[in-house]
N, C-alpha and C positions, 0 to 999 in steps of 0.2 A: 479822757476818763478811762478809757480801757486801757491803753499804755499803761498807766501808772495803779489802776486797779489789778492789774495782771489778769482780770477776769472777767466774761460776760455771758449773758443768757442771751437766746433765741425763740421768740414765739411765735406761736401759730396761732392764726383765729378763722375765727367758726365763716363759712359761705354763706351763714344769715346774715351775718353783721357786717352792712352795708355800712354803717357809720365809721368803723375802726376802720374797714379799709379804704374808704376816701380818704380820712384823717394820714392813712398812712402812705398813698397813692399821691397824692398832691405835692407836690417838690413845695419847701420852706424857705424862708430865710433863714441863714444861720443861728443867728437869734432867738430863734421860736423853736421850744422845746415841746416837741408834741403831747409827752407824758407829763406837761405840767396840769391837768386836772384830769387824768387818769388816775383810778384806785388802782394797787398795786402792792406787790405783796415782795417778797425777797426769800430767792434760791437759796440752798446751803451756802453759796460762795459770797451770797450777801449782794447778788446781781439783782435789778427791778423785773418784774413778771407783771404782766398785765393781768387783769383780776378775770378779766370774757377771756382771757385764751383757753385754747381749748388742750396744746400740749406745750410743753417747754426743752431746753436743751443746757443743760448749766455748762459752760465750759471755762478750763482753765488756759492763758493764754500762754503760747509755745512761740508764736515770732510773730514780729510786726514787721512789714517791709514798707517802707519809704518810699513811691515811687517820684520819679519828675512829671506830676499831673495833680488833679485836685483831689485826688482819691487817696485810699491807702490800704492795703491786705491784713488781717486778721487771722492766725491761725492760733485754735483751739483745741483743746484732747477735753471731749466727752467726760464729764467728772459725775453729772446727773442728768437724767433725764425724766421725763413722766407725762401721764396723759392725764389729764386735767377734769375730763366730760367727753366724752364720745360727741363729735359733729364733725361732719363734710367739711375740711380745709380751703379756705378760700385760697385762690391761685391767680398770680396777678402776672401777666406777662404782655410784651411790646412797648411800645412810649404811650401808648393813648388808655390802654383797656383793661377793665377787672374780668375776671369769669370765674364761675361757680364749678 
């Protein structure tokens, strides 16, 4: 979807909101689209924003690289940005852990 959209958002959500980051903490099936009953709103570039985030990042996409693994790199040039609601950024780092 980004490939061929040429473009995507990034959001942040709030250190309260224990539900969004599980939701988003929990590795899926491919399958399973986590913003299928999330409310959600659309960037200038027409990208999905979560409706609790607290800021966002619209970008337009400049290269996509291919690698030989299961992943793949994204790069974007900053088109819009904005803060949404002032709250403490939730920050998720290691294989197991959330932290505030």
């Amino acid at each position: 979807i980004i490939r061929d959209s040429r473009c995507f958002a990034l959001c942040q959500i709030s250190a309260d909101d224990r539900t969004l980051q599980r939701r988003f903490a929990q590795p899926t099936p491919a399958s399973d689209d986590p913003f299928i009953t999330l409310s959600t709103r659309t960037t200038p570039s027409g990208s999905p924003i979560i409706d609790q985030a607290i800021s966002f990042i619209d970008c337009q996409l400049v290269r996509h690289v291919e690698l030989d693994a299961d992943h793949r790199i994204y790069v974007g040039q900053v088109t819009t940005a904005s803060l949404l609601r002032p709250s403490p950024p939730a920050v998720y780092y290691g294989p197991t852990g959330l932290s505030a």
